[in-house]
DSSP file (Angstrom, degrees, kcal/mol; ACC not computed):
  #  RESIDUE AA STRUCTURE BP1 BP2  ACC     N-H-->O    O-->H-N    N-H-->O    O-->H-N    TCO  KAPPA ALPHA  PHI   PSI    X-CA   Y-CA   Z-CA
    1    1 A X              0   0    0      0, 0.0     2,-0.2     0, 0.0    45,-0.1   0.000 360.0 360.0 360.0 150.6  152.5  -18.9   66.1
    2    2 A X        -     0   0    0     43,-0.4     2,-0.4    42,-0.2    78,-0.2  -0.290 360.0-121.5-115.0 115.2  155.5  -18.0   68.4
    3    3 A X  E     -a   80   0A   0     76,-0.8    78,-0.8    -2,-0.2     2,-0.5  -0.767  28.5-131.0 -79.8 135.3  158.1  -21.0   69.0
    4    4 A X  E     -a   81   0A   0     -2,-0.4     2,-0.5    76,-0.2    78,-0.2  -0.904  16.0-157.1 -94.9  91.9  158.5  -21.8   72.7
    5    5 A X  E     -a   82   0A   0     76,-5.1    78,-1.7    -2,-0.5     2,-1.5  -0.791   3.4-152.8 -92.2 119.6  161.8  -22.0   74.2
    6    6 A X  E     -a   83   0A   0     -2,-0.5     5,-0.3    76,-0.2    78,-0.1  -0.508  15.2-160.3 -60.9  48.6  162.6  -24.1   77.5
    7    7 A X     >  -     0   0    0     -2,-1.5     4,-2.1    76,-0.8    77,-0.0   0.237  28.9-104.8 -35.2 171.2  165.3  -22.7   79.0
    8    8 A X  H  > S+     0   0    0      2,-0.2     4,-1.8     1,-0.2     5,-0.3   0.995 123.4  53.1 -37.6 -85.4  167.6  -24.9   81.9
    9    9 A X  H  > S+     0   0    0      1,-0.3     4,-2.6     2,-0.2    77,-0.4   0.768 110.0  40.3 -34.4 -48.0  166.0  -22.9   84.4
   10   10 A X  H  > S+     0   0    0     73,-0.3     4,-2.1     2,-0.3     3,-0.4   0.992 114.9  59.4 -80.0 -47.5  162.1  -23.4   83.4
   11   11 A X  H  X S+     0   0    0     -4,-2.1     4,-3.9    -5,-0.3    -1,-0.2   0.948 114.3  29.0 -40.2 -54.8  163.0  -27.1   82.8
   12   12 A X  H  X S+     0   0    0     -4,-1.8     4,-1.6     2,-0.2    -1,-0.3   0.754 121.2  54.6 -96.0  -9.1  164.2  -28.1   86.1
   13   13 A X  H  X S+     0   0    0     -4,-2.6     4,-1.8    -3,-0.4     5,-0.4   0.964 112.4  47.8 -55.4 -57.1  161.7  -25.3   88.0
   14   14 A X  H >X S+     0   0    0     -4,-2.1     4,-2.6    -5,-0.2     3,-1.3   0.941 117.1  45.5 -48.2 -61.6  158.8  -27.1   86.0
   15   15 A X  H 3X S+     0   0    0     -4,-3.9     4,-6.1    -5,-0.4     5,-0.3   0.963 107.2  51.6 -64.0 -47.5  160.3  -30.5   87.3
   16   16 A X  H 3< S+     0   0    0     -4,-1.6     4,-0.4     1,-0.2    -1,-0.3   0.611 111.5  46.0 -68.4  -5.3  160.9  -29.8   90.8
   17   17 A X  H <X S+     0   0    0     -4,-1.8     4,-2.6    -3,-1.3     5,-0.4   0.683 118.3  48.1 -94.0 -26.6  157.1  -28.5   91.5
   18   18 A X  H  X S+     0   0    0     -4,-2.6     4,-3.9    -5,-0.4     5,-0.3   0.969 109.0  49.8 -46.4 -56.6  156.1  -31.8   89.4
   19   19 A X  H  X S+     0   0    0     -4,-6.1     4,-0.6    -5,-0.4    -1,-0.2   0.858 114.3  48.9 -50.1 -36.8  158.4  -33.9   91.4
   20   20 A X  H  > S+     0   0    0     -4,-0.4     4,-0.7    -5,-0.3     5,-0.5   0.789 112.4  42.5 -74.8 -48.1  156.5  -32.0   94.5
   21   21 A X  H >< S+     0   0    0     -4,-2.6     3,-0.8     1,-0.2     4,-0.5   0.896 109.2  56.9 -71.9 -44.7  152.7  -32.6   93.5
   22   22 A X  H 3< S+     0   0    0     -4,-3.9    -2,-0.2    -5,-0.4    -1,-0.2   0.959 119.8  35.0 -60.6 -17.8  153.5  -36.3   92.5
   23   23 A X  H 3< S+     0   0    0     -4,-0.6    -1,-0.3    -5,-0.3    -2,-0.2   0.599 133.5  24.4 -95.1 -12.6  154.9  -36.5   96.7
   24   24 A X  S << S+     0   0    0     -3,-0.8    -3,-0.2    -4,-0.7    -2,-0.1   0.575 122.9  45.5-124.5 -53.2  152.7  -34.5   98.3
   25   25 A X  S    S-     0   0    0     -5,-0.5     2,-0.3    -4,-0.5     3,-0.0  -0.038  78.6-112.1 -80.9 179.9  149.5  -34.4   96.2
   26   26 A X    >>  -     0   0    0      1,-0.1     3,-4.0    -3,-0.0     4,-1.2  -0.952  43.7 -86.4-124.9 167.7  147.5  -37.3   94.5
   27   27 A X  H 3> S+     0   0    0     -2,-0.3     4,-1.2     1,-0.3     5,-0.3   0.658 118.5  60.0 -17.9 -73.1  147.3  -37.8   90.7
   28   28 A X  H 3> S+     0   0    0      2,-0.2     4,-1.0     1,-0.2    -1,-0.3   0.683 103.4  51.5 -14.4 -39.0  144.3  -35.6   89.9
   29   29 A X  H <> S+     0   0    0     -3,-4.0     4,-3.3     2,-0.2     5,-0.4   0.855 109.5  56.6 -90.8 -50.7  146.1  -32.6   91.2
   30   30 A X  H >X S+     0   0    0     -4,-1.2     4,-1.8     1,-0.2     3,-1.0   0.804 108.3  47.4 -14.0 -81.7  149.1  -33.8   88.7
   31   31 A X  H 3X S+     0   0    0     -4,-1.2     4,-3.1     1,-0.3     5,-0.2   0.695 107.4  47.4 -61.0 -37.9  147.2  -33.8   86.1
   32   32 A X  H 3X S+     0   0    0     -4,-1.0     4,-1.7    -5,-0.3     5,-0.3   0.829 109.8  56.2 -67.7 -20.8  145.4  -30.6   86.3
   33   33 A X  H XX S+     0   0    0     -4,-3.3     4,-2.3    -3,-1.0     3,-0.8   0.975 111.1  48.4 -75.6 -57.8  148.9  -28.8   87.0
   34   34 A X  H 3X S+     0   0    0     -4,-1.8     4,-3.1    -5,-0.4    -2,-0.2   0.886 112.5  47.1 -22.9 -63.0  149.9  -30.6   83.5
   35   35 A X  H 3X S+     0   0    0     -4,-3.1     4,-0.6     2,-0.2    -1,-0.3   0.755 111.7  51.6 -77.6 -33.1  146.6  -29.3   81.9
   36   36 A X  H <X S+     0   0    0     -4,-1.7     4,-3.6    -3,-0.8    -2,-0.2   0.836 109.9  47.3 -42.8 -58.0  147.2  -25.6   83.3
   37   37 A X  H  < S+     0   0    0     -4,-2.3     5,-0.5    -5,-0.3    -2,-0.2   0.998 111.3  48.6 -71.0 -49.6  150.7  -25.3   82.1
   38   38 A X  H >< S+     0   0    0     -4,-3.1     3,-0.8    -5,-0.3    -1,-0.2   0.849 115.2  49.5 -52.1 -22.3  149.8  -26.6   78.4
   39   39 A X  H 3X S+     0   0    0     -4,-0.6     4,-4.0     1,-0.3     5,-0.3   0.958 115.8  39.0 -78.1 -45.2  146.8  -24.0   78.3
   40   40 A X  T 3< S+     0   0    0     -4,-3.6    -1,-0.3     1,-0.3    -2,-0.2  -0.383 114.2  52.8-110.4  64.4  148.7  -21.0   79.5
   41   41 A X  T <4 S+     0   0    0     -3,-0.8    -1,-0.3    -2,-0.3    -2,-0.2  -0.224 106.9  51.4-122.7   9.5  151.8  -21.7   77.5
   42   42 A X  T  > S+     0   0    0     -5,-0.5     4,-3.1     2,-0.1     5,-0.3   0.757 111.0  58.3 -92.2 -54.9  149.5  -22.0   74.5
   43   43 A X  H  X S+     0   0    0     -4,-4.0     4,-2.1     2,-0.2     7,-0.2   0.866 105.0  46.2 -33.6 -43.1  148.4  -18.4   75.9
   44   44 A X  H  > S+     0   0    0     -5,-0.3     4,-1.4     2,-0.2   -42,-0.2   0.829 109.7  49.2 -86.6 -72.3  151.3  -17.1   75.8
   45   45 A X  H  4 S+     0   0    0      2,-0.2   -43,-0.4     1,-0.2    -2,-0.2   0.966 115.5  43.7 -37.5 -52.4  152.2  -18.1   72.6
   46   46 A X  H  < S+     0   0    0     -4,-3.1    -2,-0.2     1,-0.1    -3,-0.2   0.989 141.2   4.9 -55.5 -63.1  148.9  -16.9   71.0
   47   47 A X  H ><  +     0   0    0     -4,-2.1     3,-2.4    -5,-0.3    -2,-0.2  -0.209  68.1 159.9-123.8  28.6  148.9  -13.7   72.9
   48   48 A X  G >< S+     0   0    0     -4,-1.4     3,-1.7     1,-0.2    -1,-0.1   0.748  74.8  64.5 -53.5 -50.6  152.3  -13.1   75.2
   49   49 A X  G 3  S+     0   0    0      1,-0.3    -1,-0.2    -5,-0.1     4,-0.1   0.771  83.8  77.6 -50.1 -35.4  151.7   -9.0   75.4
   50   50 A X  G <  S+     0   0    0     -3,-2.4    -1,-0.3    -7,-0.2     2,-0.3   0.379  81.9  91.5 -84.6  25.7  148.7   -9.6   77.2
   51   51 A X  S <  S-     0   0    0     -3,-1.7    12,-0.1     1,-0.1     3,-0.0  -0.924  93.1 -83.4-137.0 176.6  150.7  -10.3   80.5
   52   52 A X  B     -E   62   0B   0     10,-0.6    10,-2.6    -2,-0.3     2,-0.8  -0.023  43.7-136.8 -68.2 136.0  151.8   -8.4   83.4
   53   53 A X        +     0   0    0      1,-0.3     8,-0.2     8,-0.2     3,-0.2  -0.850  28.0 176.1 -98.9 105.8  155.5   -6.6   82.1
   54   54 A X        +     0   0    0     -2,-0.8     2,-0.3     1,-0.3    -1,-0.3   0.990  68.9  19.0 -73.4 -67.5  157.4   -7.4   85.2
   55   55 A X      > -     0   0    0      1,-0.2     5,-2.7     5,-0.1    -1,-0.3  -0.916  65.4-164.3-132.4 129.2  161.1   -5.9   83.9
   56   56 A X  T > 5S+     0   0    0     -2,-0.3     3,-2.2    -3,-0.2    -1,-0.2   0.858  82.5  66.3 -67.7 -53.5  160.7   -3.5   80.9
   57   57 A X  T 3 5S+     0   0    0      1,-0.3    -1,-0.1     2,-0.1    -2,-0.0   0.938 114.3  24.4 -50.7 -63.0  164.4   -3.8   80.2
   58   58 A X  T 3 5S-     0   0    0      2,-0.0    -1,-0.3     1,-0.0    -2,-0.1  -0.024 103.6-119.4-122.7  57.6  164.5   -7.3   79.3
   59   59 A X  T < 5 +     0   0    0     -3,-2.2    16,-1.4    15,-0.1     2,-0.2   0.765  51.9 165.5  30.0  51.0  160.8   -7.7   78.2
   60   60 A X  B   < -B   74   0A   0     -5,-2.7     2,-0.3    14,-0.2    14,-0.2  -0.639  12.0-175.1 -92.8 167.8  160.1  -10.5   81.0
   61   61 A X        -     0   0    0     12,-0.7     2,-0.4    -8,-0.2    12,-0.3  -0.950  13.6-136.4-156.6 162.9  156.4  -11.0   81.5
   62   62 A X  B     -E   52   0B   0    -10,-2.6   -10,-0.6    -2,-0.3     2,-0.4  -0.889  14.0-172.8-153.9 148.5  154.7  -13.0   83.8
   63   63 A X  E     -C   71   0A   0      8,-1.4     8,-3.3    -2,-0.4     2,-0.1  -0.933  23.4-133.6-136.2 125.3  151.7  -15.4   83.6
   64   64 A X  E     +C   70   0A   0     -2,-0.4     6,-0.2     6,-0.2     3,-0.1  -0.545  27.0 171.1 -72.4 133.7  149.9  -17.1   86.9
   65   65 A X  E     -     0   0A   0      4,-1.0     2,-0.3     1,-0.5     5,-0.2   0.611  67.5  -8.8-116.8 -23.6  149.5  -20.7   86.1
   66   66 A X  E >  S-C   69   0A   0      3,-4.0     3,-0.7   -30,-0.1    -1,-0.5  -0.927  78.1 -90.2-132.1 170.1  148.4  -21.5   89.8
   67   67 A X  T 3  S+     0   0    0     -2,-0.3     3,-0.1     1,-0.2    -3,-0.0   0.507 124.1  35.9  77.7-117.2  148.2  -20.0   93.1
   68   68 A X  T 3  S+     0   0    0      1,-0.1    21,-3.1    21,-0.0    22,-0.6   0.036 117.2  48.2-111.6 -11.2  151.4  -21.0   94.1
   69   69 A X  E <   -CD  66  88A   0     -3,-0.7    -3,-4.0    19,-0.2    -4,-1.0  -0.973  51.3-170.7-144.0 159.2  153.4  -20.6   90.9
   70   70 A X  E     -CD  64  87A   0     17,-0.7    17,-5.1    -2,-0.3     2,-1.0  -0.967  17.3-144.0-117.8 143.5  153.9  -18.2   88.1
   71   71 A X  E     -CD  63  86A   0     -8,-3.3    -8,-1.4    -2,-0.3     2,-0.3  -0.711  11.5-164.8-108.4  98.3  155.6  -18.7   85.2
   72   72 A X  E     + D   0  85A   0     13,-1.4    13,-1.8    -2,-1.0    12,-1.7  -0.749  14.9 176.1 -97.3 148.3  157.6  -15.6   83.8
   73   73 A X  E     - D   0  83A   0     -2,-0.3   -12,-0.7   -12,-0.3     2,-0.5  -0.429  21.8-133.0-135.7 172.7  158.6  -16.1   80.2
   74   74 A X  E     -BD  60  82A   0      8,-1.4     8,-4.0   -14,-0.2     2,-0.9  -0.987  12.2-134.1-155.1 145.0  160.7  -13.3   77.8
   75   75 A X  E     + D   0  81A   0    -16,-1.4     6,-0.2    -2,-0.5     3,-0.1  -0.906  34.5 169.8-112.7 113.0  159.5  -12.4   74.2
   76   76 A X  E     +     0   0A   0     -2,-0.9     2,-0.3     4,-0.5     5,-0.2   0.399  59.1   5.3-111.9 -23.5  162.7  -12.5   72.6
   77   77 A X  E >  S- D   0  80A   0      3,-1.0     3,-3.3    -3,-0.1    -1,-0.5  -0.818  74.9-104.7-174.3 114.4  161.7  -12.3   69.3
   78   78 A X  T 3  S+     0   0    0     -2,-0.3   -76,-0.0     1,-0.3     3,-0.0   0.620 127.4  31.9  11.7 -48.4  158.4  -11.8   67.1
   79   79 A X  T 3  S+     0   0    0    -77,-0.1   -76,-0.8   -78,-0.0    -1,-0.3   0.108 117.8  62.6-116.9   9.8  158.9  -15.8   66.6
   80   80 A X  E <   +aD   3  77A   0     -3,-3.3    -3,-1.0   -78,-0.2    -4,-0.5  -0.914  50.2 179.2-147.7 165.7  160.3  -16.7   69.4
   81   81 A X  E     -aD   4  75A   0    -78,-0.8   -76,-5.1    -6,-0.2     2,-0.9  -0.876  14.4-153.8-178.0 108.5  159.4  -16.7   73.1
   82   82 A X  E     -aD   5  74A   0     -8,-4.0    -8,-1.4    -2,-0.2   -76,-0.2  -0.803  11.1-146.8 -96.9 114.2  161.9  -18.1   76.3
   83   83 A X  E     -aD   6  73A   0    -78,-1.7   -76,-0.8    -2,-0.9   -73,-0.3  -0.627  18.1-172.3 -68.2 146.6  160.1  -19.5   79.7
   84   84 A X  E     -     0   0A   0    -12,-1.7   -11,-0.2     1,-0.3     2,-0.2   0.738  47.7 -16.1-116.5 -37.9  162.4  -18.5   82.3
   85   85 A X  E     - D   0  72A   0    -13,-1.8   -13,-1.4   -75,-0.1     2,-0.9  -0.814  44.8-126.2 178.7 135.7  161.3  -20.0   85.4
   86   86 A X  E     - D   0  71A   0    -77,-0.4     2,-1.0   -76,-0.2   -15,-0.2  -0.711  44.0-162.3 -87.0 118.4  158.4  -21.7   87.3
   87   87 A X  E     - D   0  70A   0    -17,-5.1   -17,-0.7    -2,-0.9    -1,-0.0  -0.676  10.9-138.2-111.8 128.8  158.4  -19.6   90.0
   88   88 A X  E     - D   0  69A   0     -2,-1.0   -19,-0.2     1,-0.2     3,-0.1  -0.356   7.0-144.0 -79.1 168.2  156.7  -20.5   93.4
   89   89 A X  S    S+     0   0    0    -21,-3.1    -1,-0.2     1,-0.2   -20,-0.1   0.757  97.3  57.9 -79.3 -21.1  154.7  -17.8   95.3
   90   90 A X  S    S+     0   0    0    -22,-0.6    -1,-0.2     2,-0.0     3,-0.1   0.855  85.4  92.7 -67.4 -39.5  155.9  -19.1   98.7
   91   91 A X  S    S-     0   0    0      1,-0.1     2,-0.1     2,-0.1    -4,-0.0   0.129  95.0 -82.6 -71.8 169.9  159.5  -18.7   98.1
   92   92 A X        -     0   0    0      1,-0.1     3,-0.2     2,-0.1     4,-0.2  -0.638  38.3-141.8 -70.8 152.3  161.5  -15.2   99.2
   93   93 A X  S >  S+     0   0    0      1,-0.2     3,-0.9     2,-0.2    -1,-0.1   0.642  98.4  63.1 -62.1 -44.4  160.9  -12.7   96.5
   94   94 A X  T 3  S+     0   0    0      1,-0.2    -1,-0.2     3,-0.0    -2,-0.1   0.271  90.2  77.3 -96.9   4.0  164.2  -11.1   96.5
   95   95 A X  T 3  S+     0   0    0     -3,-0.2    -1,-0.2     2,-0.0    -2,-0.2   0.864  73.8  99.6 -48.3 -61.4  165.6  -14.9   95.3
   96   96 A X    <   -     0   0    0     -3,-0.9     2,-0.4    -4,-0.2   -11,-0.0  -0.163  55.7-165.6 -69.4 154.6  164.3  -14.5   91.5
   97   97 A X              0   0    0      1,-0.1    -1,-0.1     0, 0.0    -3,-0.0  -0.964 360.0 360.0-131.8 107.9  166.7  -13.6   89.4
   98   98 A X              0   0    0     -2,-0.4   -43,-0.1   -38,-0.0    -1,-0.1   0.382 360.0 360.0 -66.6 360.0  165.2  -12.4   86.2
């Protein structure tokens, strides 16, 4: 299986939509955003090729975890794998920086 790297970026994206359900939402919704992201970064790991190749050039990929966010990740390596950023749907497009 594939080692999973956290970049900066996916850390504090990941936090600041956490930070957002725990203020807006109630627990329950927490937790199922918790239990979404463990499934489909367990996806990705198992299978990363089987999601959508946003930038060919530097093998970014990108995997809906809700909704309102996707999480694009980059297959770096046979044994390795970087999440790049939880990115919300809401936000302007022309913002991500892959």
């Amino acid at each position: 299986m594939r080692a999973v790297n956290w970049t900066e970026e996916a850390k504090s994206t990941f936090n600041s939509n956490l930070n957002y359900l725990h203020a807006e939402w109630n627990a329950k919704v927490v937790s199922d955003f918790l239990d979404r992201v463990d499934y489909v970064v367990e996806l990705i790991q198992t299978n990363p090729n089987s999601f959508l190749l946003v930038n060919s050039e530097k093998n970014v990929r990108r995997c809906v975890v809700t909704k309102q966010i996707s999480l694009y990740f980059k297959i770096v390596s046979k044994d390795r794998i970087d999440l790049i950023t939880f990115w919300n749907t809401y936000q302007n497009p022309e913002k991500l920086k892959l």
